[in-house]
MOPAC internal coordinates of N, CA, C and O (Angstrom, degrees):
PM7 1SCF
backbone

  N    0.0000 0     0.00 0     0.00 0    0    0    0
  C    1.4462 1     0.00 0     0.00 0    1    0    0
  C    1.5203 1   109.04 1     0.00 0    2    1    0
  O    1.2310 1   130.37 1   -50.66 1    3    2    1
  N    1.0299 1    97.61 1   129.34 1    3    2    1
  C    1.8703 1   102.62 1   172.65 1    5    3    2
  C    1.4994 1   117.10 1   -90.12 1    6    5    3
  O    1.2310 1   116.38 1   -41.46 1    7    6    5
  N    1.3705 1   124.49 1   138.54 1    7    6    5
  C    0.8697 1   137.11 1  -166.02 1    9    7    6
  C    1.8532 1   113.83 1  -122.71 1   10    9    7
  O    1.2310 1   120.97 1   -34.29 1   11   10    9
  N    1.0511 1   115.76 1   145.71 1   11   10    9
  C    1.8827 1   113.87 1   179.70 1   13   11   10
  C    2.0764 1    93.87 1  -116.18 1   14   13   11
  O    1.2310 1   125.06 1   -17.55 1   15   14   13
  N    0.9549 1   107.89 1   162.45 1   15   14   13
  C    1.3973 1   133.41 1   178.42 1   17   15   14
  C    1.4561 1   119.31 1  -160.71 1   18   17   15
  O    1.2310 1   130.15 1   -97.42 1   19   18   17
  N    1.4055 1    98.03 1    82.58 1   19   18   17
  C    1.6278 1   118.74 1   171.97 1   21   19   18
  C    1.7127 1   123.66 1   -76.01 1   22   21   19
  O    1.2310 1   123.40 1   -83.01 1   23   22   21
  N    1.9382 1   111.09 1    96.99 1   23   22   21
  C    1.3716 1    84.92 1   142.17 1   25   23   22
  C    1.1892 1   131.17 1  -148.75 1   26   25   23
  O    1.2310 1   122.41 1   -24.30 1   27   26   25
  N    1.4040 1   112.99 1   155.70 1   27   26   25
  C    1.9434 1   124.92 1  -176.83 1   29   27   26
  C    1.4227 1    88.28 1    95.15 1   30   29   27
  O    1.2310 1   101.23 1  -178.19 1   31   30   29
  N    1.7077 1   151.77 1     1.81 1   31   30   29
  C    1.0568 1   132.75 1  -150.54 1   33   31   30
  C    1.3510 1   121.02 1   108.31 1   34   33   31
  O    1.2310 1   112.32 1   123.23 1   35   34   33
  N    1.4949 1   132.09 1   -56.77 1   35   34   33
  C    1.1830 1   129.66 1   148.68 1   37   35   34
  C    1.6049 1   131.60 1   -46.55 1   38   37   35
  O    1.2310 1   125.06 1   -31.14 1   39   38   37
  N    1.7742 1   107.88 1   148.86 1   39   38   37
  C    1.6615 1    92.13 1  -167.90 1   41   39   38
  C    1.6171 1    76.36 1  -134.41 1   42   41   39
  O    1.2310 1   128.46 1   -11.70 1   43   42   41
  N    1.4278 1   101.32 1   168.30 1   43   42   41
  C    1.2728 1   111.49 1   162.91 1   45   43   42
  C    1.7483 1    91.52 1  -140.24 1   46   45   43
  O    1.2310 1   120.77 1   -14.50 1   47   46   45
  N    1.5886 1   116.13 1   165.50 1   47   46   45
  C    1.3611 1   113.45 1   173.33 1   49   47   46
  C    1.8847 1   103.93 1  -142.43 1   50   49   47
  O    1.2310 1   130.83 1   -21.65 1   51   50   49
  N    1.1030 1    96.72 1   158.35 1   51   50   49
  C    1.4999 1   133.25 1  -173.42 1   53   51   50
  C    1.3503 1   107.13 1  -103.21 1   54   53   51
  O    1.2310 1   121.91 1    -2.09 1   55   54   53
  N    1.8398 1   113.95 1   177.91 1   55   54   53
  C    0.9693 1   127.63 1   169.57 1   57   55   54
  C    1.9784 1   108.64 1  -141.87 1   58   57   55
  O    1.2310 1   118.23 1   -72.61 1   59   58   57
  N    1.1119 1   120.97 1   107.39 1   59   58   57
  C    1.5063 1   118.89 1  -162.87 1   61   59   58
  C    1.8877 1    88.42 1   -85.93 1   62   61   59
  O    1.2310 1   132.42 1   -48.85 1   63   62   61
  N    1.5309 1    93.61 1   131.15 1   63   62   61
  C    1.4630 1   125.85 1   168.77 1   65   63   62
  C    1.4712 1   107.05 1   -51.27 1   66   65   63
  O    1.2310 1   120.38 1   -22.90 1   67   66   65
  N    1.5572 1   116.89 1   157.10 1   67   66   65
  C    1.3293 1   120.76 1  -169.09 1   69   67   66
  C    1.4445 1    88.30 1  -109.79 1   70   69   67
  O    1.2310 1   121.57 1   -88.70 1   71   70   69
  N    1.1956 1   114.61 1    91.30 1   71   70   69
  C    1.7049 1   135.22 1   150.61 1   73   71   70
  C    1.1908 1   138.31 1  -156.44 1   74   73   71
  O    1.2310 1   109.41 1   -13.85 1   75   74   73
  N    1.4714 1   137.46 1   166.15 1   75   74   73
  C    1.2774 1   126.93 1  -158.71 1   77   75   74
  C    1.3883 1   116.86 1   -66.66 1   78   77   75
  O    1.2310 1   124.83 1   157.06 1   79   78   77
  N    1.3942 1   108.34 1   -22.94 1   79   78   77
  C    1.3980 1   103.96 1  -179.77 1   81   79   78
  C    1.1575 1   113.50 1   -83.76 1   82   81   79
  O    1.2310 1   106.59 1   120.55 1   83   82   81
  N    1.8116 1   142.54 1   -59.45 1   83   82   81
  C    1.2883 1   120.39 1   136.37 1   85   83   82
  C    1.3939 1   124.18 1     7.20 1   86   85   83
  O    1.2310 1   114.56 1    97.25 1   87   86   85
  N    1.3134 1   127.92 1   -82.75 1   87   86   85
  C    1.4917 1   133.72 1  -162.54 1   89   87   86
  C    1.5305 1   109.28 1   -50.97 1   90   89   87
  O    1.2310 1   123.73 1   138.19 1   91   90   89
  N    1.8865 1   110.45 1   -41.81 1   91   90   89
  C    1.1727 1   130.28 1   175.30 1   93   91   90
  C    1.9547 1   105.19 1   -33.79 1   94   93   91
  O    1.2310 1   140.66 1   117.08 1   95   94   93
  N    1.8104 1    77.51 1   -62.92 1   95   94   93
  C    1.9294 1    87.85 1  -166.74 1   97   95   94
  C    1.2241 1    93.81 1   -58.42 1   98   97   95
  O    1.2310 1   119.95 1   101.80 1   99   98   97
  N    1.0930 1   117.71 1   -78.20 1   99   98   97
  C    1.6297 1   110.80 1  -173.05 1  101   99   98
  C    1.5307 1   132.85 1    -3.23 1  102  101   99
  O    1.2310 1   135.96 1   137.30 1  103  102  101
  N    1.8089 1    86.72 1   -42.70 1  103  102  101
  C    1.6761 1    91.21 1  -171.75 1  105  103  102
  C    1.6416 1   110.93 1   -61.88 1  106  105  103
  O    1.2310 1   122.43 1   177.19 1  107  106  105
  N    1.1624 1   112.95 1    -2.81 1  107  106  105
  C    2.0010 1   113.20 1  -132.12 1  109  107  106
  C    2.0059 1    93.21 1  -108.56 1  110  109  107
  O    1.2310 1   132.37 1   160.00 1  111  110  109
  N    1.7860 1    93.72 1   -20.00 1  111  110  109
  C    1.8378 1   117.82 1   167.95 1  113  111  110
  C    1.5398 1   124.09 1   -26.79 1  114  113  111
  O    1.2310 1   110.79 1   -65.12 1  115  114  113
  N    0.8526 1   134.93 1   114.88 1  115  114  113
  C    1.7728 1   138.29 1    18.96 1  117  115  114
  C    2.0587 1    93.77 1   -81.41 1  118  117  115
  O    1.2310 1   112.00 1   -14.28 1  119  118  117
  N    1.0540 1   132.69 1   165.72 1  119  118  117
  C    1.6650 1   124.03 1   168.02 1  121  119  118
  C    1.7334 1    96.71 1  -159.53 1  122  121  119
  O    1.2310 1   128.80 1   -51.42 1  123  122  121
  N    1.6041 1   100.66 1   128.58 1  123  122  121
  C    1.3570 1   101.48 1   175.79 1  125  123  122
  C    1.6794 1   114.48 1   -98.97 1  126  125  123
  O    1.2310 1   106.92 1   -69.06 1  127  126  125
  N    1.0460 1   141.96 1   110.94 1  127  126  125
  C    1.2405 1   142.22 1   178.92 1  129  127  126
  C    1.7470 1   124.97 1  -114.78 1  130  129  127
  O    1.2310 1   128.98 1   -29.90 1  131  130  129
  N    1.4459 1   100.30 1   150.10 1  131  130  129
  C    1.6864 1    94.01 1   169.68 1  133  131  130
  C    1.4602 1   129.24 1   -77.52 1  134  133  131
  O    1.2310 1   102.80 1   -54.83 1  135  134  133
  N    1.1972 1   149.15 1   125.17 1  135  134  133
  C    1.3152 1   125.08 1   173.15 1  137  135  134
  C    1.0517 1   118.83 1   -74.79 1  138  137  135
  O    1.2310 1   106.18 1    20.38 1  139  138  137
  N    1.7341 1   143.27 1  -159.62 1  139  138  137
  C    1.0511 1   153.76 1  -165.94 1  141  139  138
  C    1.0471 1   128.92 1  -164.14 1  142  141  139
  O    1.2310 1    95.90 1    -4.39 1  143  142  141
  N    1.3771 1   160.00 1   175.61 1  143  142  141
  C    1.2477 1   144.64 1   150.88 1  145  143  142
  C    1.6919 1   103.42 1  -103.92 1  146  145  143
  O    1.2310 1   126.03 1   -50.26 1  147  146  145
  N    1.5894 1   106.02 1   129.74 1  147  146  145
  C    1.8058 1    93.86 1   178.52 1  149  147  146
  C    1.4874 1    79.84 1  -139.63 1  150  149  147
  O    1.2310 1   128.84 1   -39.47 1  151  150  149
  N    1.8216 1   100.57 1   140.53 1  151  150  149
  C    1.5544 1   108.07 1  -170.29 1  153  151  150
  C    1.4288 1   145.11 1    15.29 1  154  153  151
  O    1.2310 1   126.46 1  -125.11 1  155  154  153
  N    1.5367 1   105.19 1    54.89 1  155  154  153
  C    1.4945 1   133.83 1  -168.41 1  157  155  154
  C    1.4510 1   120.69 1    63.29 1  158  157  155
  O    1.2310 1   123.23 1   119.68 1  159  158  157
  N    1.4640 1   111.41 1   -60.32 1  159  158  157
  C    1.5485 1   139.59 1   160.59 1  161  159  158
  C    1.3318 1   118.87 1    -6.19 1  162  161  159
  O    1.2310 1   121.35 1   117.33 1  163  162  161
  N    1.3285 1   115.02 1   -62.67 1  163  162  161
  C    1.4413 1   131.41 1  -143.76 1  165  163  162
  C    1.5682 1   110.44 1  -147.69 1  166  165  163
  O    1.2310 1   121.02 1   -22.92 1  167  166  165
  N    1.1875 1   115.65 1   157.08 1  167  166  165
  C    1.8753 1   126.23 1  -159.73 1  169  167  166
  C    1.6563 1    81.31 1  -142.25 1  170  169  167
  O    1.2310 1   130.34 1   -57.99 1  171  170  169
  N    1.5206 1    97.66 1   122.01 1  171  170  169
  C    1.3570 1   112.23 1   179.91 1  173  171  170
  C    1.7329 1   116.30 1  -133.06 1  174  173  171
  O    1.2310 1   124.38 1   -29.21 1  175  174  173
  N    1.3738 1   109.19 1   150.79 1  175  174  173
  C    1.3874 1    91.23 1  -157.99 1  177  175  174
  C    1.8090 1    87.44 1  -135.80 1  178  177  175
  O    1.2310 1    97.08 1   -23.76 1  179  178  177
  N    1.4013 1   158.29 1   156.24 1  179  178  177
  C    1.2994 1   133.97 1   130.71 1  181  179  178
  C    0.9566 1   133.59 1   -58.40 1  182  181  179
  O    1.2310 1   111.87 1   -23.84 1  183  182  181
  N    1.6559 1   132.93 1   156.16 1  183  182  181
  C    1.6368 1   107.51 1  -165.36 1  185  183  182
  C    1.7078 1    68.86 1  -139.45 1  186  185  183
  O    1.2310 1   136.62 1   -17.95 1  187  186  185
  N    1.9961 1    85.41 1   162.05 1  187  186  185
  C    1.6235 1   108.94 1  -169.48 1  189  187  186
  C    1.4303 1   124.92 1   -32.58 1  190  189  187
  O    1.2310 1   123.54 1   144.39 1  191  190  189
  N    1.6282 1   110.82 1   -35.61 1  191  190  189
  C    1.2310 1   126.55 1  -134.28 1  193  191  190
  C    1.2920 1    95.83 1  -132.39 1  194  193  191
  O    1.2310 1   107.70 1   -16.02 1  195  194  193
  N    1.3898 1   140.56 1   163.98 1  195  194  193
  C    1.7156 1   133.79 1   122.32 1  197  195  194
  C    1.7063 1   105.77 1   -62.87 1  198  197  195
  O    1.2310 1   121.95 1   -30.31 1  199  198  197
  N    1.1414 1   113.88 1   149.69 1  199  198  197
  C    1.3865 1   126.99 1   150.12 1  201  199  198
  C    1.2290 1   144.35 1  -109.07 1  202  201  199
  O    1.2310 1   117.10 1   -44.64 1  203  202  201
  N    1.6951 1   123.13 1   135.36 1  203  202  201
  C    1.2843 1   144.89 1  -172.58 1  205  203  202
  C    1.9437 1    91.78 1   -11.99 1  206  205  203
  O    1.2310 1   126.33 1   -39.44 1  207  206  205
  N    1.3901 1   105.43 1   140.56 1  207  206  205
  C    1.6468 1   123.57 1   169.99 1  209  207  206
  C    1.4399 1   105.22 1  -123.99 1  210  209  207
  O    1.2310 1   123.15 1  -169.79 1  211  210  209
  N    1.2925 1   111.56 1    10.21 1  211  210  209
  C    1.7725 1   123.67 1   178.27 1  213  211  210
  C    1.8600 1   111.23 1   -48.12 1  214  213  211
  O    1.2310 1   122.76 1  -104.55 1  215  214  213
  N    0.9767 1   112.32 1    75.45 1  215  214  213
  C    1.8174 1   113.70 1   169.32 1  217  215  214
  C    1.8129 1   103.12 1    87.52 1  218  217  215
  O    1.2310 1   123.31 1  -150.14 1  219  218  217
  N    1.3589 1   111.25 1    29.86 1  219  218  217
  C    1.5275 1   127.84 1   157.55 1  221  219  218
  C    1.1872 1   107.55 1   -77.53 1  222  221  219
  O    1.2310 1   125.72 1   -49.22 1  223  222  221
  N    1.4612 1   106.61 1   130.78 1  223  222  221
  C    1.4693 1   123.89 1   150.81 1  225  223  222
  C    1.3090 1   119.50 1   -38.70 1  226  225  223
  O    1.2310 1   122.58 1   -32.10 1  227  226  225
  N    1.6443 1   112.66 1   147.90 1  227  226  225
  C    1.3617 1    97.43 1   177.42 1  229  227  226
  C    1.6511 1   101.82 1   -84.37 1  230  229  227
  O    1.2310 1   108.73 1   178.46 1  231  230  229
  N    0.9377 1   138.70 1    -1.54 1  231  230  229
  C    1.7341 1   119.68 1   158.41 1  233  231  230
  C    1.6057 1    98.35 1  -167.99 1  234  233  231
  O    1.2310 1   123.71 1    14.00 1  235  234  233
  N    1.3846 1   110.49 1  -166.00 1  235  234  233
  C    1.9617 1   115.00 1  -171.39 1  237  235  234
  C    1.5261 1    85.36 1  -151.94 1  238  237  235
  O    1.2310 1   122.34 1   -16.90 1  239  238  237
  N    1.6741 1   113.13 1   163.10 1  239  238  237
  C    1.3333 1   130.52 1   129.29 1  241  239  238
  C    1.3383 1   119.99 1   -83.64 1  242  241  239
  O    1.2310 1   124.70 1   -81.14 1  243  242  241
  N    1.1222 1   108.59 1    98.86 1  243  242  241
  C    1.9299 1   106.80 1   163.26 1  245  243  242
  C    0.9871 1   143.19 1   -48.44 1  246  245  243
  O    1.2310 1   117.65 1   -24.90 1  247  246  245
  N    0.9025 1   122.08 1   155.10 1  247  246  245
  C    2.0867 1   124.76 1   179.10 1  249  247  246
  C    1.1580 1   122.93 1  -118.54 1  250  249  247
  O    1.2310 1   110.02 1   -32.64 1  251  250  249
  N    1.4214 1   136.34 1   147.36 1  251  250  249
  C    1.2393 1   127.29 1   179.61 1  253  251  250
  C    1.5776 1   103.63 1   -49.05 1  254  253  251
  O    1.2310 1   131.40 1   -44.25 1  255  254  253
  N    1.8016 1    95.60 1   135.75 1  255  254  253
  C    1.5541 1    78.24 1   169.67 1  257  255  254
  C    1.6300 1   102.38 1   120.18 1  258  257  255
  O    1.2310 1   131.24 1   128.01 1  259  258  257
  N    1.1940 1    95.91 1   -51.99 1  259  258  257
  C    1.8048 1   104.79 1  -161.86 1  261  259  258
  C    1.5371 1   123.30 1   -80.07 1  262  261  259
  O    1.2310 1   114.83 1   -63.93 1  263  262  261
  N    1.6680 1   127.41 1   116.07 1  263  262  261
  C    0.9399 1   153.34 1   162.43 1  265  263  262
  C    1.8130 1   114.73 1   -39.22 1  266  265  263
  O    1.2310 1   125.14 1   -76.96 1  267  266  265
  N    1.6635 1   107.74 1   103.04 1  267  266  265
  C    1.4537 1    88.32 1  -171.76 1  269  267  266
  C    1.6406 1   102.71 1  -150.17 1  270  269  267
  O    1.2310 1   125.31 1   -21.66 1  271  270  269
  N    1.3790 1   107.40 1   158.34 1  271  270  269
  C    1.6967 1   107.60 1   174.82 1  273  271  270
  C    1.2955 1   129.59 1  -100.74 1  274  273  271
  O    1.2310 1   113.04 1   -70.53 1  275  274  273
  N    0.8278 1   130.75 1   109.47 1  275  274  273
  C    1.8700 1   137.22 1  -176.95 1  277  275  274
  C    1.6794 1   112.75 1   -63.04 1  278  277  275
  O    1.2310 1   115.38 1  -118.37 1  279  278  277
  N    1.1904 1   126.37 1    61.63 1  279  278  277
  C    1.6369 1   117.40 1  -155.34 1  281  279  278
  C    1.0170 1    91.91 1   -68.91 1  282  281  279
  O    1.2310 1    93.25 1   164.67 1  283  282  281
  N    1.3593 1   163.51 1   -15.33 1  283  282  281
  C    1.6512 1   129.81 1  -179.41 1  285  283  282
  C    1.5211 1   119.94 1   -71.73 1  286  285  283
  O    1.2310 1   131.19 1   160.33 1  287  286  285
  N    1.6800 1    96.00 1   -19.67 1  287  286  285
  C    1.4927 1    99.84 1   176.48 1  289  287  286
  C    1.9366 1   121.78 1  -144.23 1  290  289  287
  O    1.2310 1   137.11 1  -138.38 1  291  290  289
  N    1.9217 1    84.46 1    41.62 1  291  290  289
  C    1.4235 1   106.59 1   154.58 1  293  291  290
  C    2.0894 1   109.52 1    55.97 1  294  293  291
  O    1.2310 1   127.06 1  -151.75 1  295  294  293
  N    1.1345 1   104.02 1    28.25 1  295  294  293
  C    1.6060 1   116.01 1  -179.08 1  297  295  294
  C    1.5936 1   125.58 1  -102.76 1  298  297  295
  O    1.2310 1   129.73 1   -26.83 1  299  298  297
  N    1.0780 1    98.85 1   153.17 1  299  298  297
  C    1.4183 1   101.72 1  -177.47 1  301  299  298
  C    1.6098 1    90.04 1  -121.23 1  302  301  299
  O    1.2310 1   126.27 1   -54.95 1  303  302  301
  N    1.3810 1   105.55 1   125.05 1  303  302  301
  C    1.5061 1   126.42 1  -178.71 1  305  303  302
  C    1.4515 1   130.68 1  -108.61 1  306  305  303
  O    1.2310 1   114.06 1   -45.50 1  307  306  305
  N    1.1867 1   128.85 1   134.50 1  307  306  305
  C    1.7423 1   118.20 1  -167.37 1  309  307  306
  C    1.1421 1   106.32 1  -132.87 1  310  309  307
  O    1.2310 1   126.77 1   -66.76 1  311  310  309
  N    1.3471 1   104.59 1   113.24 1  311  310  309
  C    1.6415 1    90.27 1  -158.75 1  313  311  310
  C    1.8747 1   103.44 1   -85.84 1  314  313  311
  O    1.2310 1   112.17 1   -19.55 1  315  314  313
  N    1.3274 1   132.38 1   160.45 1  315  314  313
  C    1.7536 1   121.09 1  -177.26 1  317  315  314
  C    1.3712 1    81.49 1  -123.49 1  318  317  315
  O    1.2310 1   105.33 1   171.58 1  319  318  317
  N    1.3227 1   144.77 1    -8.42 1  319  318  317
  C    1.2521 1   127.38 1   161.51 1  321  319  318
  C    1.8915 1   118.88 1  -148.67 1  322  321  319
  O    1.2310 1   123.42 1    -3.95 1  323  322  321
  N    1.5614 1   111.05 1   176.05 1  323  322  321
  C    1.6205 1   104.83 1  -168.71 1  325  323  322
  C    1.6428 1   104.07 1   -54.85 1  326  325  323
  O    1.2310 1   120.63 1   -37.36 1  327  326  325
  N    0.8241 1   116.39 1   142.64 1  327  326  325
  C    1.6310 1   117.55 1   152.73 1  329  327  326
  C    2.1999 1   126.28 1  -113.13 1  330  329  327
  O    1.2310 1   125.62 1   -30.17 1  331  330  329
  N    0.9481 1   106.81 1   149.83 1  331  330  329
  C    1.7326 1   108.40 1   176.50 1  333  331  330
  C    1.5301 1   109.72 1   -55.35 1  334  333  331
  O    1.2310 1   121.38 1   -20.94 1  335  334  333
  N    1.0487 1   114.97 1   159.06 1  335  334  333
  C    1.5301 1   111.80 1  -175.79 1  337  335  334
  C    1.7411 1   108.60 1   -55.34 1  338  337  335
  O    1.2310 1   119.46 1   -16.47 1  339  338  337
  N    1.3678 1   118.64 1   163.53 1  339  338  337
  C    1.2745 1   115.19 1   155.24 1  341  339  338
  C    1.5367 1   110.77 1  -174.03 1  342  341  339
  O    1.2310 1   123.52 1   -30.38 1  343  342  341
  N    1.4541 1   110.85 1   149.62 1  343  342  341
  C    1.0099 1   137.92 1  -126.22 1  345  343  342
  C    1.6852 1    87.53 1   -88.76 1  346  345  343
  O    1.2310 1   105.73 1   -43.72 1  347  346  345
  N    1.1767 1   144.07 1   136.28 1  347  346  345
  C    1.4692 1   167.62 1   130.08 1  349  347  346
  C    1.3886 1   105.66 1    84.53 1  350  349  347
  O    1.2310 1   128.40 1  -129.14 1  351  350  349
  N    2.0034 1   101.42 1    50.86 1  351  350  349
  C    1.1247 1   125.99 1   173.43 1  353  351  350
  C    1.9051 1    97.09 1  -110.45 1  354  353  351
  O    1.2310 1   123.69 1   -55.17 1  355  354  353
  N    1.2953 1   110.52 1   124.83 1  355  354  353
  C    1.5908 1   115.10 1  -159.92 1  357  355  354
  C    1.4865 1   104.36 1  -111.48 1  358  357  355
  O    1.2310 1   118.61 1   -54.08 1  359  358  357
  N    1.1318 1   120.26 1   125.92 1  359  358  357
  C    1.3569 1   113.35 1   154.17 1  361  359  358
  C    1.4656 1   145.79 1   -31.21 1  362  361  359
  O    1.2310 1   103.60 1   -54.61 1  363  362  361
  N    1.0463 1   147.79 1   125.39 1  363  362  361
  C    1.5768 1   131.62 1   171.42 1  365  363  362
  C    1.4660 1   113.82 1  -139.47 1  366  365  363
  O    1.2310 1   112.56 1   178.81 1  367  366  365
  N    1.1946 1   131.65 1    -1.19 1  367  366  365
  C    1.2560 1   132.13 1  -154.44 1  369  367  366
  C    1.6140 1   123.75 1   172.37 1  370  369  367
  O    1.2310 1   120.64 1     6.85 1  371  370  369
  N    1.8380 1   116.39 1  -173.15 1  371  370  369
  C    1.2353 1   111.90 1   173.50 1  373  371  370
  C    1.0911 1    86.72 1  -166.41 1  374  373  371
  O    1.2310 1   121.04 1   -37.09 1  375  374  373
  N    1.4575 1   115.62 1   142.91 1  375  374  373
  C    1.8315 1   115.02 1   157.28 1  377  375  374
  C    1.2713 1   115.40 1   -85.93 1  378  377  375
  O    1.2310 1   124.68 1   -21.08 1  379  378  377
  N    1.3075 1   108.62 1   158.92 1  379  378  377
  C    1.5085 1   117.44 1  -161.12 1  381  379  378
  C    1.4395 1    97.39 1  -103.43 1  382  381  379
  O    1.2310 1   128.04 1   121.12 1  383  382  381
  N    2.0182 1   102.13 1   -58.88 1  383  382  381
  C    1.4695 1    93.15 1  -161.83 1  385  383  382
  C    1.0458 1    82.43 1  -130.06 1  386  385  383
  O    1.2310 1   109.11 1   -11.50 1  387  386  385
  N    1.7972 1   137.99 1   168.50 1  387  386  385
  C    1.1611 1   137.79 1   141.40 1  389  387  386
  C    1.5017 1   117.47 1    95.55 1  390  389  387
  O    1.2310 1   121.58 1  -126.12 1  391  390  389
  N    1.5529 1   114.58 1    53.88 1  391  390  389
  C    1.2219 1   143.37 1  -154.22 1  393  391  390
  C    1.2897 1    97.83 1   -73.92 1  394  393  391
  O    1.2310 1   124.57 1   110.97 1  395  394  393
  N    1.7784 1   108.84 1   -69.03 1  395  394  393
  C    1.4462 1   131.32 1  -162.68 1  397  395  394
  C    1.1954 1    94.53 1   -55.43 1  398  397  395
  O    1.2310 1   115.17 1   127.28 1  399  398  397
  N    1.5573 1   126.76 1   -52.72 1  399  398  397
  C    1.9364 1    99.86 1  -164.73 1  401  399  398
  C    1.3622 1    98.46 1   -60.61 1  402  401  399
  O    1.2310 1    98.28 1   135.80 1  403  402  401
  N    1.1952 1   156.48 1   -44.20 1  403  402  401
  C    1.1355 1   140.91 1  -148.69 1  405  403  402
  C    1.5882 1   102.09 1   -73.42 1  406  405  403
  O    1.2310 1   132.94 1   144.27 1  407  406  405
  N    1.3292 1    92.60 1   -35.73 1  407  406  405
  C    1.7831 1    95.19 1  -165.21 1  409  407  406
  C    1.7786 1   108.05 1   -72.90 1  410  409  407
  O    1.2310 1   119.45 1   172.97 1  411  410  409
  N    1.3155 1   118.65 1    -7.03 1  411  410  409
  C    1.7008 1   111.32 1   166.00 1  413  411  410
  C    1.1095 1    90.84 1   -51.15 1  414  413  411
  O    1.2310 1   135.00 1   -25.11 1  415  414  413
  N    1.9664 1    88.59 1   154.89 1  415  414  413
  C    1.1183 1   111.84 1   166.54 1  417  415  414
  C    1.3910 1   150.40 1   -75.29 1  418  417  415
  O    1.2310 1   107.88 1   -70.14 1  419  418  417
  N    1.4389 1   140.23 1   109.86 1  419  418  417
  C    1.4516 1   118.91 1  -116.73 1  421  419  418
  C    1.5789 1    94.43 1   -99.24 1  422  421  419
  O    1.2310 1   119.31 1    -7.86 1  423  422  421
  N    1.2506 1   118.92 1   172.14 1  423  422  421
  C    1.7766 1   120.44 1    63.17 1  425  423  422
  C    1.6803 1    70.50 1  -107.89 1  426  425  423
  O    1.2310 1   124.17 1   -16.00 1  427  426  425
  N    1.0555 1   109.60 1   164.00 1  427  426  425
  C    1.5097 1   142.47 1   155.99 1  429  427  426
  C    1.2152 1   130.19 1  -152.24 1  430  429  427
  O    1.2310 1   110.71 1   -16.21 1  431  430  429
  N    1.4464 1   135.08 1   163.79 1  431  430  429
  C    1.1900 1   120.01 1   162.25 1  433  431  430
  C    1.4187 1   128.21 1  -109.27 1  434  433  431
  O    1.2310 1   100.59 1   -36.90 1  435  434  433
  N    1.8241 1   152.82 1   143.10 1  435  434  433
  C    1.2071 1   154.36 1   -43.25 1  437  435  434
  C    1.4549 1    85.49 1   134.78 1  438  437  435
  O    1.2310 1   125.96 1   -68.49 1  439  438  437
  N    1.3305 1   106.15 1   111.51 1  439  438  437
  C    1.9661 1   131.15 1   168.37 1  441  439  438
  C    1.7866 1    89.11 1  -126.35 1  442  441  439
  O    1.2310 1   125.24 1   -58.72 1  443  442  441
  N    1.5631 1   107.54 1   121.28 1  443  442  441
  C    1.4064 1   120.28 1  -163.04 1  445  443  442
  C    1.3313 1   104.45 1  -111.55 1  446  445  443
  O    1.2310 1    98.01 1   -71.06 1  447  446  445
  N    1.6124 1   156.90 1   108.94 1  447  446  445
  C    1.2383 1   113.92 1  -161.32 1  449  447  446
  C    2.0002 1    80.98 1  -154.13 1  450  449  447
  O    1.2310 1   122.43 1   -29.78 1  451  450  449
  N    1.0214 1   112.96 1   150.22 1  451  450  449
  C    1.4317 1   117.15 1   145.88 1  453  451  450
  C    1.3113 1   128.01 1   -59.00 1  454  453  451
  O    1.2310 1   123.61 1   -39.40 1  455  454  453
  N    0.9881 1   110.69 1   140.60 1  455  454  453
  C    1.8545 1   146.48 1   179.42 1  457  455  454
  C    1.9655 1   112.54 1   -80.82 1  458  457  455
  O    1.2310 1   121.36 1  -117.41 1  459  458  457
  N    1.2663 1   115.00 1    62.59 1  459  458  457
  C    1.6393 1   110.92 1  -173.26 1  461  459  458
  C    1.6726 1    78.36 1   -57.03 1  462  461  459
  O    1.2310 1   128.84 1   -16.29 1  463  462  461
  N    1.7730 1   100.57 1   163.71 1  463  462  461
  C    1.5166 1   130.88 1   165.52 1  465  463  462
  C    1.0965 1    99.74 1   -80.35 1  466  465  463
  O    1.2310 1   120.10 1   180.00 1  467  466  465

């Protein structure tokens, strides 16, 4: 599923991974959130809900780029650069195009919405 992430006007878009936790976020579509800055790396926001851990890894190393959920503390994470593995950090996604807007420095705000064909 493709995804857009609008902000100030600018969008960049993603592609959400085929898994339950993905599908989870998905469900939660269009979602407006603030970002953040959490340890330079990554723009983190809380999202409404926890999401599905249905056949999740117990954690990933990330990549610049990569769309992911922090379930111990219910986040949606973006990473702007690689990070070391860590533990019940979940996959959900990847950006495609449009890295740098995300990667300002936040708080900002984040219009989350699906991409119909």
């Amino acid at each position: 599923m493709k995804i857009r992430l609008t902000v100030e006007g600018q969008t960049a878009t993603a592609t959400l991974y085929d898994n339950a936790t993905a599908r989870d976020f998905a469900s939660l579509l269009p979602l407006s959130l603030t970002l953040e800055d959490y340890d330079v790396i990554e723009r983190v926001s809380r999202l409404p809900r926890k999401l599905s851990t249905q056949g999740a890894p117990e954690g990933m190393q990330p990549m610049a780029g990569e769309l992911t959920h922090y379930a111990p503390w219910s986040n949606l994470a973006i990473f702007t650069e690689p990070r070391a593995y860590a533990r019940s950090l979940l996959p959900l996604g990847k950006v495609d195009e449009g890295l740098p807007i995300l990667a300002r420095p936040g708080p900002y705000q984040v219009r989350i919405e699906r991409v119909t064909p």
